[in-house]
C-alpha positions as CSV (number, residue, x, y, z in Angstrom):
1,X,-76.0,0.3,142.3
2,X,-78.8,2.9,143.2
3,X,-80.3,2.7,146.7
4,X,-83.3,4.5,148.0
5,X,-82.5,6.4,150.8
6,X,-85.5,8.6,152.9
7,X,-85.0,12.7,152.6
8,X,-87.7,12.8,155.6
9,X,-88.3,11.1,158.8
10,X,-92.1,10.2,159.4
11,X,-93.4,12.8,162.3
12,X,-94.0,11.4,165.8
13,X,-97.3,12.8,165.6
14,X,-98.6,10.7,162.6
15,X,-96.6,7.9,164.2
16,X,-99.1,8.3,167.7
17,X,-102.0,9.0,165.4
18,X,-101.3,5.8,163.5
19,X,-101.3,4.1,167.1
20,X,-104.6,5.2,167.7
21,X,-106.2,4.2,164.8
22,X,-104.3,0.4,164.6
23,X,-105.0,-0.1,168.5
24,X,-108.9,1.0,168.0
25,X,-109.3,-1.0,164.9
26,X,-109.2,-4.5,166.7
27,X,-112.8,-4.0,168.8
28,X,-114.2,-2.2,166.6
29,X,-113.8,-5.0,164.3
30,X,-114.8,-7.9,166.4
31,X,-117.4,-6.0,167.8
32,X,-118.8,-5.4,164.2
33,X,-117.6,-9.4,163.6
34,X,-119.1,-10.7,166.8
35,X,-122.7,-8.6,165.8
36,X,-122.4,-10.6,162.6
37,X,-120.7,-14.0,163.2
38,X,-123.7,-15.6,162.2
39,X,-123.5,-14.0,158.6
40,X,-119.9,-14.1,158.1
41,X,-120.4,-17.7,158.8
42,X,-122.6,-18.8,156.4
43,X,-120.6,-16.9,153.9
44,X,-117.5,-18.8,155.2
45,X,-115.6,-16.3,157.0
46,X,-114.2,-16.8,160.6
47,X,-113.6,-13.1,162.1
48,X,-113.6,-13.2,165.6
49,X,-109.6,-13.6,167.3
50,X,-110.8,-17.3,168.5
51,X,-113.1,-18.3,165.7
52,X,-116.7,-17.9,167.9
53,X,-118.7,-15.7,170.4
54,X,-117.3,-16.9,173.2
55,X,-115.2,-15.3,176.3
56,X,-111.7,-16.4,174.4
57,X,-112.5,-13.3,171.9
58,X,-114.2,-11.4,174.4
59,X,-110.7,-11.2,176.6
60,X,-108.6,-10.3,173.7
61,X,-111.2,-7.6,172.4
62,X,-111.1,-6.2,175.8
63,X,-107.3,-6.7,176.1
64,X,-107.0,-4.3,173.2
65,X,-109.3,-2.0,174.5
66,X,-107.8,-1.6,177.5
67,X,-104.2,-0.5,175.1
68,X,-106.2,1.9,174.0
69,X,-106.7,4.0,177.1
70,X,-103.1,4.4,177.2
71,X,-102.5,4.6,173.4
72,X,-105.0,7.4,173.4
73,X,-103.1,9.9,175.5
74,X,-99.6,9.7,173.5
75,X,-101.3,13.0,171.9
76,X,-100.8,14.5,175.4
77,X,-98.0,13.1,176.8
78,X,-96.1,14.2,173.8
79,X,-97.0,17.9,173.9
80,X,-99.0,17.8,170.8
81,X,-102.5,17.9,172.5
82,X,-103.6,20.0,175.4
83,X,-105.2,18.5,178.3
84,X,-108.8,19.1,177.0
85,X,-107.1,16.6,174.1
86,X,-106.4,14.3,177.0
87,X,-109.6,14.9,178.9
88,X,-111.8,14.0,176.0
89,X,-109.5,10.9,175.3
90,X,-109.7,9.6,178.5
91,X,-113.4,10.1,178.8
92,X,-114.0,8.1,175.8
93,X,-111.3,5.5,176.1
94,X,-113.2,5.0,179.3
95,X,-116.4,4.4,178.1
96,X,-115.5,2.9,175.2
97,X,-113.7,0.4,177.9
98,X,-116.6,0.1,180.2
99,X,-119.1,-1.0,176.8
100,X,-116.0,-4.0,176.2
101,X,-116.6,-4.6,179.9
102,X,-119.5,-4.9,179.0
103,X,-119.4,-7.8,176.0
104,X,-116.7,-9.5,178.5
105,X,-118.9,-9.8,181.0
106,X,-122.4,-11.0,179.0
107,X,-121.1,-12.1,175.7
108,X,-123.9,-10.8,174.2
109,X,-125.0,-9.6,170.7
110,X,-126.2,-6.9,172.6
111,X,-123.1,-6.3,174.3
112,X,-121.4,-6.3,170.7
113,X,-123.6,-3.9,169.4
114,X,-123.0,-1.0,172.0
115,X,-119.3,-1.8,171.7
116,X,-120.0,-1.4,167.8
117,X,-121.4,2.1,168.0
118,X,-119.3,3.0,170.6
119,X,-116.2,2.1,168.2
120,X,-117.9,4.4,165.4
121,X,-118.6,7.7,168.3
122,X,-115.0,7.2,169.7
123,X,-112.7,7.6,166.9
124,X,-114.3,10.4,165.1
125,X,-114.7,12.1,168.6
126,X,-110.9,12.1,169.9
127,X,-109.7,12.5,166.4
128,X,-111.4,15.9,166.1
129,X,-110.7,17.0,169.2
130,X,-106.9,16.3,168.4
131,X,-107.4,18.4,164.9
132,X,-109.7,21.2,166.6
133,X,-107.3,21.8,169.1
134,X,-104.1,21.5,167.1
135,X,-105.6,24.2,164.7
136,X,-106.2,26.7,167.4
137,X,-102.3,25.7,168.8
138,X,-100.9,26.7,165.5
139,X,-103.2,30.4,165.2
């Protein structure tokens, strides 16, 4: 009998990277769900983590949120970002954290929507600085 066995091990760094993205995934989801419950609705789709707009999947959005503020400086604590890499990450984790503050406190399609553009500034944002400062590491 043949079994598959791994030649390589899958690098911490795509395994903190990968953290990232799955933790930040979850707001950004239910903010874009929450902004559009109404549509989802209609078209028979139940999106948000309780079902409705209401502080149940407000908590849990900013539950996740608030993992991600940790999460988000594995880059540094690990060695494989410099502290501008954890500056920048913090900074956006934080506000990013303040806007789910936000939608826990008004529950609000407003509040949604600056969590939603928040979501789609942050990732791009820390994920750049991580590659821009990873290239000039490896000059």
């Amino acid at each position: 009998m043949v079994t598959w066995q791994p030649t390589e091990k899958i690098d911490e760094i795509a395994l903190i990277l990968f953290g990232i993205q799955f933790v930040w995934q979850f707001p950004h989801f239910w903010a874009i769900a929450w902004v559009l419950d109404d549509d989802y609705k209609l078209a028979g789709f139940r999106l948000l983590p309780t079902g409705n707009r209401n502080l149940g999947s407000a908590v849990i959005t900013f539950i996740f949120t608030l993992i991600l503020v940790p999460v988000s400086l594995l880059p540094t604590i690990y060695n494989f970002g410099g502290y501008y890499v954890g500056g920048v990450s913090l900074v956006c984790s934080l506000i990013f954290l303040y806007q789910a503050y936000g939608l826990l406190r008004m529950q609000t399609i407003e509040a949604a929507r600056k969590l939603m553009f928040g979501s789609f500034m942050y990732l791009p944002i820390v994920q750049l600085m991580f590659l821009f400062d990873f290239i000039g590491k490896v000059k």
